[in-house]
C-alpha positions in Angstrom: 56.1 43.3 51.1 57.9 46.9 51.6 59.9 45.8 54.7 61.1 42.9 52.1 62.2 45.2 49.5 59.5 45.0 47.2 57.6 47.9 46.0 54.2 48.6 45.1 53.5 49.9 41.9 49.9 48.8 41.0 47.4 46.2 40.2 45.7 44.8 37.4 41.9 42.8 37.8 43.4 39.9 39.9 46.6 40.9 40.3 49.2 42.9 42.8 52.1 44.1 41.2 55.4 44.6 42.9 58.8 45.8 41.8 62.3 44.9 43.1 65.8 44.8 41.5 64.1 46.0 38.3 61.8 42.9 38.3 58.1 42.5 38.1 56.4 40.6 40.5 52.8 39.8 40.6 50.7 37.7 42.8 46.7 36.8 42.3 44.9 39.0 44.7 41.9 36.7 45.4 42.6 33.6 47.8 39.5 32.5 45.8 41.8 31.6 43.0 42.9 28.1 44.2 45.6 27.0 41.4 48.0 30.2 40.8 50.9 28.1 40.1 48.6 26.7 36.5 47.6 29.9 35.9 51.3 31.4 35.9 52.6 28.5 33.8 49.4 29.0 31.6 50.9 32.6 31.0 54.3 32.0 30.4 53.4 29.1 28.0 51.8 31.7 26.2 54.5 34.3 26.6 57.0 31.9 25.2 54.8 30.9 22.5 54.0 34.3 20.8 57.6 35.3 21.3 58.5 32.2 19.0 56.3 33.2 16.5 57.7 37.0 16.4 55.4 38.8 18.9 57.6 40.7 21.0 56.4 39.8 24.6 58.1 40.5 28.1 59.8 37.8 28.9 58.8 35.6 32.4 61.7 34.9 34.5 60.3 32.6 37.1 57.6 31.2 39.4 58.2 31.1 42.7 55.9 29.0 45.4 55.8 29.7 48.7 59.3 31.2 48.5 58.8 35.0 49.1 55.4 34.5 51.4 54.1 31.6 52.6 51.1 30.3 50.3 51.8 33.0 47.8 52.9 32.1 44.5 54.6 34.9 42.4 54.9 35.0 38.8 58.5 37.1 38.2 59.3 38.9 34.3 61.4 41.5 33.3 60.1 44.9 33.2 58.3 46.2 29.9 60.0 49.0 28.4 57.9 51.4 26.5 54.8 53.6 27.0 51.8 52.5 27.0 47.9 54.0 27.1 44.9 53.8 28.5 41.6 53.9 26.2 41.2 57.3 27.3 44.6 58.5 26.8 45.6 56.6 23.9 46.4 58.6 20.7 43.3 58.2 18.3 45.9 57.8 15.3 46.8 54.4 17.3 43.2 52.9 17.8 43.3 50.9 14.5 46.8 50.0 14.6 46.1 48.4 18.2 43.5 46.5 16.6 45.3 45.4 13.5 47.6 44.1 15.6 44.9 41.9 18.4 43.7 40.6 14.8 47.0 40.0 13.4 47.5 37.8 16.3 44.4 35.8 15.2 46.5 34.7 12.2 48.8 32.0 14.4 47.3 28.7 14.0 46.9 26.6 16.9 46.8 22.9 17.1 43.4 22.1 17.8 40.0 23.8 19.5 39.6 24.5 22.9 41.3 26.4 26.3 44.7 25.3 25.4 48.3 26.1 27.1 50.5 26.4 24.1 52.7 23.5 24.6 49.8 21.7 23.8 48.1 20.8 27.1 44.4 21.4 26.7 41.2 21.2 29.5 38.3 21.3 26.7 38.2 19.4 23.6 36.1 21.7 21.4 35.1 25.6 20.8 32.0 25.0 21.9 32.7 23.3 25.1 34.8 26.1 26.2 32.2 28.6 25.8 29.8 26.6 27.3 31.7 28.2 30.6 30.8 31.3 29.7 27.5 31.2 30.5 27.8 28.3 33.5 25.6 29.5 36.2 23.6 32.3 34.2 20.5 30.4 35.0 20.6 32.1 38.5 21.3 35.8 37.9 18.4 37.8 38.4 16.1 38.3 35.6 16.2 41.3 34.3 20.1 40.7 33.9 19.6 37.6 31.7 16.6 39.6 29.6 14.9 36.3 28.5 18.4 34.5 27.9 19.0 30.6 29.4 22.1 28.4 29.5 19.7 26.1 27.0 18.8 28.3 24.7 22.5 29.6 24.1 24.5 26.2 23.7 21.4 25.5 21.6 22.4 28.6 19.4 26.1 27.6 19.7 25.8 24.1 18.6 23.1 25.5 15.7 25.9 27.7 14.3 29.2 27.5 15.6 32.4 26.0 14.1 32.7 22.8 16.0 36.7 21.8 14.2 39.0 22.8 11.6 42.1 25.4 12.1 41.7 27.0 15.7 43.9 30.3 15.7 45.1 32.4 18.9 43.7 34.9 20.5 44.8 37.1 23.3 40.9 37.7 24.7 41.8 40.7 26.1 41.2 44.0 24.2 43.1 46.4 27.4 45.6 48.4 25.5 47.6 49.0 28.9 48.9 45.6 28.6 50.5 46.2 24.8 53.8 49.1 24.8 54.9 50.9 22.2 58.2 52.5 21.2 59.0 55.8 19.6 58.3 54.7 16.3 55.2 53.9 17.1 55.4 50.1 17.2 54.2 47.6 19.3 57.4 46.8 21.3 56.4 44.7 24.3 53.2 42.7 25.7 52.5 41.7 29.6 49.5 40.0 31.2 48.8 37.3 28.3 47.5 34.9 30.6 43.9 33.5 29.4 45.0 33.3 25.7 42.3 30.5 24.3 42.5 29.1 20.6 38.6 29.5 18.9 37.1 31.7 16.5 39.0 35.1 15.3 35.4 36.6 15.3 35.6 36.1 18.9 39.0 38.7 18.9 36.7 41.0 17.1 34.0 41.0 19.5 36.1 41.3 22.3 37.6 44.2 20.6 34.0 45.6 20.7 33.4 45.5 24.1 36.0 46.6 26.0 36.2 49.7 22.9 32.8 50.4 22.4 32.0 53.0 20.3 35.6 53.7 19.4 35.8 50.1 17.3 32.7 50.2 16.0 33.7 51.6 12.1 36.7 49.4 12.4 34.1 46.2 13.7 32.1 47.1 10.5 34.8 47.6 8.0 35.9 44.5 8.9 33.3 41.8 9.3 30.9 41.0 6.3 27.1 41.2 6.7 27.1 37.0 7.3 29.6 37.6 10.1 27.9 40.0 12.6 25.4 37.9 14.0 28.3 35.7 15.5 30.0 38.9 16.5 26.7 39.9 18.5 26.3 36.7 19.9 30.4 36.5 21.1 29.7 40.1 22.4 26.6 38.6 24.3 28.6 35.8 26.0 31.4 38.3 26.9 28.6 40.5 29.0 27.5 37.2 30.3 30.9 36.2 31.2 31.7 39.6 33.4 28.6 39.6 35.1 29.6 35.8 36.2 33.0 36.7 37.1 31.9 39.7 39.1 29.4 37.8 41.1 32.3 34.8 41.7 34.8 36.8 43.0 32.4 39.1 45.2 31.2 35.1 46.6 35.1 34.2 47.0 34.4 31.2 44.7 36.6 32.0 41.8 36.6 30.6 38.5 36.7 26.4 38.1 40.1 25.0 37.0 
């Protein structure tokens, strides 16, 4: 990629991430992954969508197949201006804006339940059925690792007290504050790497604030979900650590996720 022009300047959990003519460009970095050009569109959809509906997002340029490497597809968007933090390096004073804002996010109601691209294309028709994938395959991770859990039990659990319909809302799924930037005013300013945004259950948002935060959201988890709402928080945070493990042991298998 050098002797192109392009420069390395990082990666992300699947991606490479290059930089020329003050572009981004980032490709997958497992062959395993066997449709990048859906899951670009999938994030520019997205992009576009919470841009139109005042969340200041980067915007995505292009998608180019097979025109910079052969069988590489690159997703191309302007370069985020801004600063942004790691967990370990972001200012404390921000911690609860971030998480205002993932939860303010929560707010923009999509049109129906389900892994949806925002232009209204959608590969599950219910909640439910797209956290049934979640837990696909946890029957044959070792034992100790499932501590007395089973695909049966858990979409028993699901269906038991899950919201099947009614007013889906957006949620990024993703609690990384490297992929939010903020300007001197201390403002959200810019998002990147939006890419498996899914419309469900705003508890959901809050429980993937938990995990990837840990200790550092838990007064802001229990400020802000009643008594009758932690139980679904637990169990979202149970099929998020079920959901990691999975991934993990896909990629390391170079089977990737289904499309």
């Amino acid at each position: 990629m050098k002797s192109l022009g392009y420069e390395y300047v990082g990666h992300g959990f699947l991606h490479n991430i290059y930089e020329k003519d003050g572009l981004i460009y980032k490709c997958l970095k497992y062959a395993c992954m066997d449709n990048p050009f859906h899951k670009f569109e999938h994030e520019r959809a997205s992009m576009d969508f919470l841009r139109g509906r005042g969340i200041p997002t980067v915007r995505i340029v292009d998608i180019v197949d097979d025109g910079i490497l052969p069988g590489v597809c690159f997703l191309v968007e302007e370069k985020a201006e801004g600063i942004n933090y790691s967990k370990t390096r972001m200012p404390g004073a921000l911690r609860e804006p971030f998480f205002d804002y993932l939860m303010k996010i929560t707010k923009i109601e999509m049109p129906f339940w389900g892994d949806t691209k925002p232009d209204g294309t959608k590969k599950e028709n219910g909640w439910i059925p797209f956290l049934a994938s979640y837990v696909k395959g946890l029957d044959g991770l070792p034992e100790d690792v499932k501590n007395g859990h089973s695909e049966k039990e858990l979409l028993a659990w699901m269906k038991r007290n899950l919201p099947a319909d009614g007013r889906p809302h957006f949620m990024v799924m993703d609690a990384n504050p490297e992929n939010f930037f903020w300007n001197e005013k201390n403002e959200i300013c810019a998002a990147i790497d939006i890419d498996h945004p899914v419309c469900g259950d705003p508890l959901f948002q809050m429980a993937s604030i938990l995990h990837e935060w840990g200790g550092l959201a838990s007064d802001y988890v229990d400020s802000h979900v009643s008594r009758k709402e932690r139980e679904r928080v637990s169990f979202y945070g149970l099929l998020i650590r079920f959901n990691e493990l999975l991934w993990n042991r896909r990629l390391s298998e170079g089977t990737g996720m289904e499309e």
